[in-house]
C-alpha positions in Angstrom: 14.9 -20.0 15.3 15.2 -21.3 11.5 14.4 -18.5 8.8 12.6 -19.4 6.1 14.5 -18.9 2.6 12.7 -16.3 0.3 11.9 -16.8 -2.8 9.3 -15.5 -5.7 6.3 -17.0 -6.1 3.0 -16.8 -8.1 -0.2 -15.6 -7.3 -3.8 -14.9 -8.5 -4.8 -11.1 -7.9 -7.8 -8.9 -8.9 -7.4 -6.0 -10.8 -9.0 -3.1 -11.9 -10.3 -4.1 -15.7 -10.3 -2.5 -19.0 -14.0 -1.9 -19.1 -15.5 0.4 -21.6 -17.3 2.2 -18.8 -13.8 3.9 -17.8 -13.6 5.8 -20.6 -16.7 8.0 -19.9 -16.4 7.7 -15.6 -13.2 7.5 -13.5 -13.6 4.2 -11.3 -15.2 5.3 -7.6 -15.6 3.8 -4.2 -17.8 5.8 -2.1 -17.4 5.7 1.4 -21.4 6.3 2.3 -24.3 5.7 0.7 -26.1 7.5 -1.9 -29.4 8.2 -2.9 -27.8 9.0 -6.7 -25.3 7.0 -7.0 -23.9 2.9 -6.4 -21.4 2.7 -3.9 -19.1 1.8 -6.6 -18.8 1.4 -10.0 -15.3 -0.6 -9.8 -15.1 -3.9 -12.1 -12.1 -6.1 -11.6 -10.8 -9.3 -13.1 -8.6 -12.3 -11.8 -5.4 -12.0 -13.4 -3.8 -15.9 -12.7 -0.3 -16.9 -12.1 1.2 -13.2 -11.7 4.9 -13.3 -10.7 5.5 -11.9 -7.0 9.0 -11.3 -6.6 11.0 -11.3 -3.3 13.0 -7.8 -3.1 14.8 -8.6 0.3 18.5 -8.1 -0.8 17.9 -6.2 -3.7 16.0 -2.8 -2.5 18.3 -0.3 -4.1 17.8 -1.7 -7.4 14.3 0.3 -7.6 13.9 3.7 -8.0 11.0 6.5 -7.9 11.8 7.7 -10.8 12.6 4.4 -13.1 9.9 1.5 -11.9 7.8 4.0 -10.3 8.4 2.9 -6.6 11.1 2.5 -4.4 11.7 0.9 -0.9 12.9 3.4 1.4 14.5 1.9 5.2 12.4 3.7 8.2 13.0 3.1 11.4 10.0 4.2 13.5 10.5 4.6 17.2 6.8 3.5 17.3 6.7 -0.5 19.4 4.4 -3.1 18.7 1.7 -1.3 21.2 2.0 1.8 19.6 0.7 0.8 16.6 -2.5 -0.4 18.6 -3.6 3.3 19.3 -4.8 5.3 16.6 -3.7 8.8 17.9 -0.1 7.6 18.1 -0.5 6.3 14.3 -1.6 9.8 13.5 0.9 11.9 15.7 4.2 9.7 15.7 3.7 7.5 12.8 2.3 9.3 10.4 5.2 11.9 10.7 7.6 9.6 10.2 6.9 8.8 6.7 6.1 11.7 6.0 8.9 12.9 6.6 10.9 9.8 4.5 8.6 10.6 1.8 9.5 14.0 1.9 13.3 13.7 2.2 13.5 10.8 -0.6 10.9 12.7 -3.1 12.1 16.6 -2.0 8.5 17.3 -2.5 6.4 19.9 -0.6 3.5 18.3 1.1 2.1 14.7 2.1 -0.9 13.6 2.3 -2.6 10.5 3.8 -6.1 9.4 2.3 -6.4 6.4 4.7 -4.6 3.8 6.6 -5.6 0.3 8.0 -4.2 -1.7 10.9 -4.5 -4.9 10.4 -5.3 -7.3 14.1 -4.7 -10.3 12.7 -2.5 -12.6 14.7 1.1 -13.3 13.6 3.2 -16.4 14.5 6.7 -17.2 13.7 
């Protein structure tokens, strides 16, 4: 099997904008429906040709505490099939990262706000 070469690349993405509205409310997605309020009040913008950089061979350049992320190694002893059930997520997978988090931040607590799997198929 031939590996493709990485490389960086360029992108459009959507971001959260500037808007005037932000400085009186923080932005909101609600996740159900209200009689008070819109479901959100988030405004984004296309942002063209933003530069998407391939880390793979340079992860221990970043740090936490200078770019404000890092890219930490985990091995999960979750398979492919585990990551199908949503319990396991919870009980095996979710630990682990916490538990990288933890030892690579030293901080006290995790917590998880939400988490997507996604089904799509993958080829190689």
């Amino acid at each position: 099997m031939t590996m493709a070469i990485s490389q960086d690349l360029e992108a459009s993405l959507y971001f959260l904008s500037r808007h005037p509205l932000y400085k009186s409310q923080k932005p909101y997605i609600l996740k159900y429906a209200s009689e008070n309020l819109p479901v959100s009040n988030y405004i984004t913008e296309k942002v063209e040709n933003v530069p998407i950089r391939d880390l793979r061979g340079i992860e221990d350049e970043f740090t936490f505490s200078k770019h404000g992320f890092a890219i930490l190694d985990l091995e999960s002893t979750l398979d492919y099939d585990g990551f199908q059930d949503e319990s396991t997520i919870l009980d095996v997978y979710f630990k682990e990262v916490a538990d990288a988090l933890l030892s690579y931040t030293q901080g006290a607590s995790i917590h998880f706000f939400d988490f997507l799997v996604s089904t799509a198929a993958v080829t190689v």
